[in-house]
C-alpha positions as CSV (number, residue, x, y, z in Angstrom):
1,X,-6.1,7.6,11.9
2,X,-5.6,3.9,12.1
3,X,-3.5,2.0,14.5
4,X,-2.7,-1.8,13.5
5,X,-0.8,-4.4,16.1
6,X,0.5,-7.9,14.8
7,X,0.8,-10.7,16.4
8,X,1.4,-14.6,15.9
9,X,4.8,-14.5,14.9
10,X,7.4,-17.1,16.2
11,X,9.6,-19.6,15.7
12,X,8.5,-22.8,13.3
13,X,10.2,-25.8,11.9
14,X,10.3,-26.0,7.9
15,X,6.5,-27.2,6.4
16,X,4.9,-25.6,10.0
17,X,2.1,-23.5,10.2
18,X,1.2,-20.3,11.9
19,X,-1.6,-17.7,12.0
20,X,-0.6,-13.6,11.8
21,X,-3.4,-11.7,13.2
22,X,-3.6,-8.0,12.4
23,X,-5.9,-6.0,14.7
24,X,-6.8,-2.3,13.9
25,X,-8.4,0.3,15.3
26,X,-9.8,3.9,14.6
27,X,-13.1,4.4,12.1
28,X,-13.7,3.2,8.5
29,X,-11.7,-0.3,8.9
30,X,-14.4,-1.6,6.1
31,X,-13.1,1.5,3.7
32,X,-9.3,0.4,3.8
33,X,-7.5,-2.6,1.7
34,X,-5.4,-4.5,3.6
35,X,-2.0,-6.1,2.9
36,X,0.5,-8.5,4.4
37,X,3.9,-7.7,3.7
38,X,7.3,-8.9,4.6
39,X,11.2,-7.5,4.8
40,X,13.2,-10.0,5.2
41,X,17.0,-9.7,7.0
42,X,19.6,-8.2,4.7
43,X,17.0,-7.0,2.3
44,X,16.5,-3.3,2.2
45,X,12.5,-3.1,0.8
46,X,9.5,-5.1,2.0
47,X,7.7,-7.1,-0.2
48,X,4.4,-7.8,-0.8
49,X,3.2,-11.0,0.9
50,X,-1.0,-10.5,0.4
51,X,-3.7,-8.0,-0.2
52,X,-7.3,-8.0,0.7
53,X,-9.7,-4.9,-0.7
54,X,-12.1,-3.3,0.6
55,X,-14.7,-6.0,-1.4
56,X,-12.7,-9.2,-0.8
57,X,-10.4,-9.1,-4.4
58,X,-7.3,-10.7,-3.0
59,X,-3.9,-11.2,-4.8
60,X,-0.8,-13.1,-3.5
61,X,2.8,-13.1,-4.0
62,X,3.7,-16.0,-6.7
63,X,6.0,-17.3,-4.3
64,X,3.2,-17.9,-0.8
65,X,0.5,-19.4,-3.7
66,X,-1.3,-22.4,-2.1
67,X,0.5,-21.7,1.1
68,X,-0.7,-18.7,2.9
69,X,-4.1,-17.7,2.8
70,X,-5.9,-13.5,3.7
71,X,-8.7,-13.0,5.2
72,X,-10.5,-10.5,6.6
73,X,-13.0,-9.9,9.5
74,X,-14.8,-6.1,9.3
75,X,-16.8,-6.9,12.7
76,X,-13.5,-7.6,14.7
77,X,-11.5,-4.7,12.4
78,X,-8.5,-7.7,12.1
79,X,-6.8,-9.6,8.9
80,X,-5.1,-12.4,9.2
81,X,-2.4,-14.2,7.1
82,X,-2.5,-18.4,7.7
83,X,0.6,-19.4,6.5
84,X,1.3,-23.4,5.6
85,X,4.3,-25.2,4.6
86,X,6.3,-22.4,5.9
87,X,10.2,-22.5,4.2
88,X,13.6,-21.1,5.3
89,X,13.1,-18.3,3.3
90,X,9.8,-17.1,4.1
91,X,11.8,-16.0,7.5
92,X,11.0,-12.4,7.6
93,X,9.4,-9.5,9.6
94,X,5.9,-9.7,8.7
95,X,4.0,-6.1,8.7
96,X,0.4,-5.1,8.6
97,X,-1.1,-2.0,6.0
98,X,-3.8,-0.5,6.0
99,X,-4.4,1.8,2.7
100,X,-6.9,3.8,0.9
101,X,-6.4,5.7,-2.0
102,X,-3.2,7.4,-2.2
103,X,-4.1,9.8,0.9
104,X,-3.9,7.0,3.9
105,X,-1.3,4.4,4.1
106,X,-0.2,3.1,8.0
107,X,1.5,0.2,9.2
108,X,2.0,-1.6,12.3
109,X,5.1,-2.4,14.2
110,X,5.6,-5.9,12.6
111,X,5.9,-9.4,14.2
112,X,9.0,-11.5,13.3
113,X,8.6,-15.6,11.6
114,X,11.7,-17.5,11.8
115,X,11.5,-20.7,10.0
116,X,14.5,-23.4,10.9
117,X,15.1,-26.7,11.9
C-alpha cells in the first residue's frame, strides 16, 4: 500500500512558477513509476502532465515541453513537478500516481494551480 500527499499548489499570475511536491509513503517507493497528471474544470478525464520510471525514463505532455520539469528523490520517497511559464490553461487539479505493473496504481488527493491575472 502506498499513500501519496501533494502539495505546492496555489494561485500564480500567467508566466509564474511553482513547485508540486508529491510525498509517499509505504515500502518499495524505488519499484513504482511516477506520474503527474491533471483534470482540469469541466473536463471529465485527467490527463497526463509527466511520468518518471522506476530508472529515470521520463516523458512529458507536448503541451508542458520546456516548461515543467519531473524529478524524483527515492531517499525522501517524493516527486516533484517544477512548473515555469505557467498559462491560463494549465489551471487544473494536479494529482500524484504511483504505478507498477498493472497490479498497483494509487493516487493522492490532488492539489489545485490556478493561473490568472
Amino acid at each position: 500500500q502506498v499513500q501519496l500527499v501533494e502539495s505546492g499548489g496555489g494561485l500564480v499570475q500567467p508566466g509564474g512558477s511553482l513547485r508540486l511536491s508529491c510525498a509517499a509513503s509505504g515500502s518499495g517507493f524505488r519499484l513504482y513509476s511516477m506520474g503527474w497528471y491533471r483534470q482540469a474544470p469541466g473536463k471529465a478525464q485527467r490527463e497526463l502532465v509527466a511520468t518518471i520510471g522506476r530508472f529515470g525514463t521520463i516523458n512529458y505532455a507536448d503541451s508542458v515541453k520546456g516548461r515543467f520539469a519531473i524529478s524524483r528523490n527515492n531517499t525522501w520517497n517524493t516527486i516533484y513537478l517544477q512548473m515555469n511559464n505557467l498559462k491560463p490553461e494549465d489551471t487544473a487539479a494536479y494529482y500524484c500516481r504511483a504505478s507498477r505493473g498493472t497490479e498497483y496504481n494509487y493516487w493522492g488527493q490532488g492539489t489545485q494551480v490556478t493561473v490568472s491575472s
